[in-house]
C-alpha positions in Angstrom: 16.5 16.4 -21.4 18.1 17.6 -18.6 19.5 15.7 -15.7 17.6 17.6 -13.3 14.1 16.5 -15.5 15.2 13.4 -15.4 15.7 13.1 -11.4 12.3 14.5 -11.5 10.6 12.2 -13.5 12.5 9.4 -11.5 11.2 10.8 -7.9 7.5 11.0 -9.6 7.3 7.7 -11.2 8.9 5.9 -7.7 6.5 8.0 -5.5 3.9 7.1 -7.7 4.4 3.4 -7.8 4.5 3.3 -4.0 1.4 4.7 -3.7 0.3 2.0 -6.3 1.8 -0.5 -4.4 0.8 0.9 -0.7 -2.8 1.2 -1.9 -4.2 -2.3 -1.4 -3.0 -2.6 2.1 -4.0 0.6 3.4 -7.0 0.2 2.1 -8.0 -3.4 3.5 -6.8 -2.0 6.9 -9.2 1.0 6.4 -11.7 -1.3 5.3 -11.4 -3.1 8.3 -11.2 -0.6 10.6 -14.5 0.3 9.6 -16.4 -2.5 9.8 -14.9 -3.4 13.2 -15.6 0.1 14.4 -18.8 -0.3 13.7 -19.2 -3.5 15.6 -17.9 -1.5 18.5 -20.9 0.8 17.9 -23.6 -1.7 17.5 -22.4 -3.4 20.5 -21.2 -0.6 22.5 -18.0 -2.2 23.1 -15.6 0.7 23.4 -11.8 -0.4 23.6 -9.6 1.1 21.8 -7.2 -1.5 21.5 -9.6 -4.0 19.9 -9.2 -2.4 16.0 -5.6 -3.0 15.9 -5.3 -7.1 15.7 -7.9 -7.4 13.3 -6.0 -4.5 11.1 -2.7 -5.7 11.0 -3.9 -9.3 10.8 -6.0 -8.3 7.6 -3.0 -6.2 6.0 -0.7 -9.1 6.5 -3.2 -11.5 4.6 -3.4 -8.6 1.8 0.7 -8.1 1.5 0.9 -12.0 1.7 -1.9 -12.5 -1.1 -0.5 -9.3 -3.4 3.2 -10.5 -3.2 3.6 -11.5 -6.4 1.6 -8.4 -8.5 3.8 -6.4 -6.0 7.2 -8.2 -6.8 6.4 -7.6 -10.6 5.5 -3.9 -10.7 9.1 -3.2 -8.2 10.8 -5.5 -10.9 8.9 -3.7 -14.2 10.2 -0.3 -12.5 13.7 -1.6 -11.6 14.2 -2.8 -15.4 12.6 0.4 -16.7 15.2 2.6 -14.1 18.0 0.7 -15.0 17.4 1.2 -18.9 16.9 4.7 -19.1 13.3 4.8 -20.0 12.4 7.9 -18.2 
């Protein structure tokens, strides 16, 4: 294999697990986006500033809560880089 298919596969499998890892959090803050959006709505409260405590509070919470699934996949790609088992 070539070094250049190697450095491919590397860049794929790290962008991949960042998107893997990413997910959870970006997702709690879009969930929570939503729902508080549409308590804007049903209340016709219309600050814009309002979304953004909630959000990060509720990513924090997810990052704090996902730390250790998060720590093993970033250590499971580290021993897998570090091997050569691309």
């Amino acid at each position: 294999m070539l070094e250049t298919d190697i450095g491919i596969d590397l860049v794929r499998v790290a962008l991949m697990n960042a998107l893997l890892l990413a997910a959870p959090i970006l997702l709690a803050g879009l969930v929570i986006g939503l729902v508080v959006s549409i308590m804007q709505t049903i209340t016709q409260i219309q600050e814009q500033t309002l979304t953004f405590v909630p959000k990060i509070a509720g990513m924090i919470l997810v990052a704090i809560a996902m730390i250790p699934w998060i720590v093993s996949r970033v250590v499971e790609f580290a021993q897998d880089m570090f091997a050569g088992n691309f």
